[in-house]
NUKE-56255 format. One line per 8 residues: number of its first residue (from 1); their letters; for each residue x, y, z of C-alpha. Coordinates in steps of 0.1 Angstrom, whole numbers, plus 5000, padded with zeros to 4 digits. Layout:
BEGIN
NUM> a> X,Y,Z | ...
//
This chain:
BEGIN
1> xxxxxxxx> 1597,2392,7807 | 1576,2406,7834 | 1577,2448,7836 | 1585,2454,7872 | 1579,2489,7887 | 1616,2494,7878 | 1636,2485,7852 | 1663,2458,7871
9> xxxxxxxx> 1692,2472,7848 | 1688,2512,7840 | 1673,2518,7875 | 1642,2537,7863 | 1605,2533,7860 | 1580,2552,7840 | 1572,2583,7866 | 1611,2591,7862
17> xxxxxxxx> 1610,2595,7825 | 1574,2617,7821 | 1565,2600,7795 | 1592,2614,7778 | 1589,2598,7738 | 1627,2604,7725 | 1657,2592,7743 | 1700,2601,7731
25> xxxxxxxx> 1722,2574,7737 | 1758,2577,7740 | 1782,2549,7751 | 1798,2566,7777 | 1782,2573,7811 | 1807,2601,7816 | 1791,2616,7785 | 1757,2618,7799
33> xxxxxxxx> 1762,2650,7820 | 1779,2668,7788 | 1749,2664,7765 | 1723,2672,7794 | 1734,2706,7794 | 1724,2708,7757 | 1690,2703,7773 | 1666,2725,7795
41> xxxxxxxx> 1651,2721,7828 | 1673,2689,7834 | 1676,2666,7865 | 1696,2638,7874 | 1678,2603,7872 | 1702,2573,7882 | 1730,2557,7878 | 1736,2519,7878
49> xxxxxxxx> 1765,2498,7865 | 1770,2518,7830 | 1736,2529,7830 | 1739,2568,7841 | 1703,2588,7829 | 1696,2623,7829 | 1660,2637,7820 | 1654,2672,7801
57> xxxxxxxx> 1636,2689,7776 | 1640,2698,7739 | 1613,2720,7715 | 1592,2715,7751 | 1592,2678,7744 | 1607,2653,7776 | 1638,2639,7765 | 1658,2615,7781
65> xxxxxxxx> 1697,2605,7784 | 1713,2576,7792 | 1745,2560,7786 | 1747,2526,7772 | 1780,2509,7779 | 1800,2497,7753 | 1787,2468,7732 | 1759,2452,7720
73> xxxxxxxx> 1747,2432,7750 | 1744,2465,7770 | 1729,2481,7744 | 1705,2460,7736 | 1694,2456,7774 | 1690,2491,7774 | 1668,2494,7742 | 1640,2467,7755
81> xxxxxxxx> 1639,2489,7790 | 1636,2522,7776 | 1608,2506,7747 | 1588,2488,7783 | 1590,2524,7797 | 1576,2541,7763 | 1602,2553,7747 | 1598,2557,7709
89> xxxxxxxx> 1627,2573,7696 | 1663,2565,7697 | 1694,2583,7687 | 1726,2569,7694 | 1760,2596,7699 | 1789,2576,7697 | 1827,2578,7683 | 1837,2557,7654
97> xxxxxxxx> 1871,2549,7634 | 1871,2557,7597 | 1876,2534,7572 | 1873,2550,7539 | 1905,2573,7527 | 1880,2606,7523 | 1865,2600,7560 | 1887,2622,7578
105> xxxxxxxx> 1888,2628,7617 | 1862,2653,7629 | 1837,2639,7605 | 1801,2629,7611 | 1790,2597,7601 | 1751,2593,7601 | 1748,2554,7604 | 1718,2548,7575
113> xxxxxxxx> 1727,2507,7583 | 1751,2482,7600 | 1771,2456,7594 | 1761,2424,7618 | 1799,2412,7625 | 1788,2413,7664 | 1769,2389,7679 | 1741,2402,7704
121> xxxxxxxx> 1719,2408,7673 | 1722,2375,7661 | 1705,2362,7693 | 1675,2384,7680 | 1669,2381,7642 | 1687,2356,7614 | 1719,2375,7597 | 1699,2377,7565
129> xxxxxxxx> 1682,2402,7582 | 1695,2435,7577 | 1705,2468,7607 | 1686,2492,7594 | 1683,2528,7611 | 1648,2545,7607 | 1644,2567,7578 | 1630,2601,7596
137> xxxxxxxx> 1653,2600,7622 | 1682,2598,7593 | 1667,2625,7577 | 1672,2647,7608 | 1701,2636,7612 | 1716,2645,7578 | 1695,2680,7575 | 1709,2688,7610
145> xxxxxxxx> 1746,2682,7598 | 1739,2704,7569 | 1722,2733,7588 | 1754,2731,7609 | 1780,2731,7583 | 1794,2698,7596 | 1818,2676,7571 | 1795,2646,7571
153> xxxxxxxx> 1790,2609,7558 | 1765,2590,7552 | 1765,2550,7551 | 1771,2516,7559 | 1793,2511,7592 | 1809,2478,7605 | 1799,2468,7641 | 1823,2445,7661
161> xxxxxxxx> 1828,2431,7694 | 1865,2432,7697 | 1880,2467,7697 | 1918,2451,7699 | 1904,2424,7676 | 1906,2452,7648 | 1934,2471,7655 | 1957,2439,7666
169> xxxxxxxx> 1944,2412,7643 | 1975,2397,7637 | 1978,2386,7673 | 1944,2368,7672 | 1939,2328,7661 | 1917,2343,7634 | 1936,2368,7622 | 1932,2353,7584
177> xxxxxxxx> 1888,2362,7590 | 1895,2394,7608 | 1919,2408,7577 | 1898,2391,7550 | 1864,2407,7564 | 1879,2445,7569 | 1892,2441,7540 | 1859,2431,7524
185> xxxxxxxx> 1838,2455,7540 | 1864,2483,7528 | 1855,2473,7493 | 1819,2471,7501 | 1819,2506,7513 | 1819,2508,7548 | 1824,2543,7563 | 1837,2530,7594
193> xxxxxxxx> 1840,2506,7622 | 1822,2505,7658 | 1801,2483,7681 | 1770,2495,7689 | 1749,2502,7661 | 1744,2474,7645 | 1720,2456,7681 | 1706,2490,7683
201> xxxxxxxx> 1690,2487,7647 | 1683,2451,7650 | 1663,2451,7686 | 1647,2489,7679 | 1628,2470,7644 | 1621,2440,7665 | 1604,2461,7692 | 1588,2480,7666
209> xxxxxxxx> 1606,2514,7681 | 1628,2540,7658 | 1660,2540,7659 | 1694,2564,7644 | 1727,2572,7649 | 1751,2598,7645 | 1791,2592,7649 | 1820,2616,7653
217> xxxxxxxx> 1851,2601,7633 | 1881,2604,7663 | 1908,2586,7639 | 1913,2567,7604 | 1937,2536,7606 | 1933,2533,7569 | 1946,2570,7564 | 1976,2562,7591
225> xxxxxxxx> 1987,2532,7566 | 1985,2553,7538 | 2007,2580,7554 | 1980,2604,7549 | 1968,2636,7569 | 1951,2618,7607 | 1952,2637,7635 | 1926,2626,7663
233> xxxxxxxx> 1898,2644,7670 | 1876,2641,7697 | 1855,2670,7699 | 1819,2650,7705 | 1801,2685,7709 | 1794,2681,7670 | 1778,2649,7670 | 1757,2659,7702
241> xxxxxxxx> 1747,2691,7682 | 1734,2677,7651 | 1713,2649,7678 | 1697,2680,7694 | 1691,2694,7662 | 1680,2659,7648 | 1655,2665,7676 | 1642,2696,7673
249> xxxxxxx> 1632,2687,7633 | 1615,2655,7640 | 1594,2678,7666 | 1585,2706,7647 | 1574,2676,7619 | 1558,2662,7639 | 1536,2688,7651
//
């Protein structure tokens, strides 16, 4: 693929970003402007289709911000532009469902890998090959939590493509490989279930660009069925304190 002067999909080109080496990806565009106040000396960038960017600074470093849709194929598109314009460092704010009894709502997951049930990565690398985050950036992401007293996890998630394919399987003409698999990944371990991570690992090794994630827990389906404690929680502040924080270590290690 030819690098045009600007990416045809997030809308920017390499003067917008000042070279800036660490980027924090949420799903949400309508997150964007909430983390950039996290940030100093920020400025609006652009905004196209799900692809809303803000550019700041952290520790005096350029950071960037930019929403990536929901899914793999969006995410992934957005991974190869930001790694054409420079970017080295990825960390991923997102929600996620909990799927073990002791993850409770308001927890932090830190994603160490993902499970490949979706299917943008598999256009990318064979299944055997595993979604791995990068082992600094998980290390910032988990000393962060623990400098900030956050409840935290840290683990194996599932990734999926279908959100109602998980929480209405019955309805589905699979319904006998949906249950069978989240059932099976419960045993495995899994923390918990959402669809981004898992193509964000995958295409960040293949371009040879790091890669982490950090999830607030909003809700446990597994605890509902169990009739135990669940209230929602969607307080995503957390989560985008322990990536600025996640930040601000790898900086000051780096230096």
């Amino acid at each position: 693929m030819l690098v045009t002067e600007t990416m045809y999909h997030i809308g920017l080109k390499k003067s917008d970003i000042e070279n800036a080496k660490y980027a924090i990806l949420p799903g949400d565009p309508g997150r964007v402007k909430t983390i950039a106040k996290f940030l100093t000396n920020v400025k609006k960038l652009a905004v196209n289709r799900e692809y809303t960017s803000y550019l700041g600074e952290i520790a005096n470093e350029k950071v960037l911000v930019i929403s990536t849709g929901m899914g793999g194929p969006s995410t992934a598109i957005c991974v190869e532009e930001l790694a054409m314009l420079g970017v080295q460092n990825l960390i991923r704010v997102g929600t996620c469902g909990g799927m073990q009894l002791n993850v409770q709502a308001g927890d932090i997951i830190v994603a160490q890998a993902a499970i490949r049930q979706e299917g943008t990565s598999k256009e990318y690398s064979p299944i055997e090959f595993p979604a791995v985050a990068d082992i600094d950036i998980t290390n910032a992401l988990i000393k962060a939590s623990q400098e900030l007293g956050y409840p935290y996890h840290v683990g194996v998630v599932q990734c999926k493509d279908s959100f109602y394919g998980q929480h209405s399987p019955e309805r589905m003409p699979v319904k006998n490989e949906l249950l069978s698999k989240w059932d099976a990944w419960i045993k495995s371990g899994a923390l918990a279930s959402e669809m981004e991570t898992a193509a964000l690992y995958v295409v960040s090794s293949i371009l040879k660009i790091k890669s982490g994630a950090v999830l607030l827990t909003v809700w446990n389906q597994e605890r509902e069925k169990q009739g135990l404690d669940n209230n929602t929680n969607f307080d995503v502040e957390k989560e985008i304190k322990v990536a600025i924080k996640a930040i601000e270590i790898l900086i000051k290690n780096k230096n």
